[in-house]
C-alpha angles and dihedrals in degrees: 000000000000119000095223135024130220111237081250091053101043091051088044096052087042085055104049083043089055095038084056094047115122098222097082093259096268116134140187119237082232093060077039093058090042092060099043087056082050087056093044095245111163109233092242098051088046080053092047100054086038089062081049097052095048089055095045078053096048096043088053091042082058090044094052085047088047100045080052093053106050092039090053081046089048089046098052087048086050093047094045094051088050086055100046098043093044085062099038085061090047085055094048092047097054094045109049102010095235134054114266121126089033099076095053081054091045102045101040095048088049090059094063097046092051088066090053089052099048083045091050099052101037102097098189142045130063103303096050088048091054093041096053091041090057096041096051093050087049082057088047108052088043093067103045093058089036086057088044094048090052088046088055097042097041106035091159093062091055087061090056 
């Protein structure tokens, strides 16, 4: 057994020590507290990285929202292009008895939304990044006005 520990050492052994307690691994703030006191973890500093954490929570919470969102956006491109294209062969099909022109429609068309796709499903880089800020600002700012449009509309519940 070593003699020291490096910071990284010491989170990663405390870890794997909470992760096998028998207790289910819920804790109290007041038994949180309680450690970080053991550790010698000012309160401020435990309040600090709680403020973090919650964050961290709420910005993953936004993510997992996000990632929803663009595949249900994917899937009703997917399901629209089935549509389409199913008729369009069905077209084809009545009009010149055999499939032609169809195939120029469906493929290119499949080639774009195989890109959608790939961009849909890609969850890191640049380009994700930009698209999720935007979109959680637009969510944002949507609720903001939607909460000052119900303030407006509703002055006797801000008095409750």
């Amino acid at each position: 057994m070593p003699h020291s520990y490096s910071q990284e050492d010491v989170q990663q052994i405390l870890q794997l020590a909470l992760a096998q307690q028998a207790d289910g691994g819920e804790f109290s703030r007041d038994r949180l507290l309680e450690m970080a006191h053991e550790l010698g973890i000012s309160e401020s500093n435990l309040h600090l990285a709680e403020q973090q954490w919650l964050g961290l929570q709420g910005e993953n919470r936004d993510r997992q929202a996000f990632d929803q969102f663009r595949r249900s956006k994917f899937k009703q491109s997917a399901i629209k292009y089935a549509i389409v294209n199913s008729f369009l062969v069905v077209l084809n099909l009545l009009t010149a008895h055999t499939l032609s022109w169809v195939f120029w429609v469906a493929g290119l068309w499949g080639v774009f939304l195989a890109l959608k796709g790939w961009k849909t499903y890609a969850l890191e880089g640049e380009e994700y990044e930009r698209a999720f800020s935007a979109w959680r600002l637009k969510q944002q700012i949507g609720q903001s006005l939607g909460n000052t449009i119900s303030r407006f509309l509703n002055p006797e519940r801000e008095s409750l």
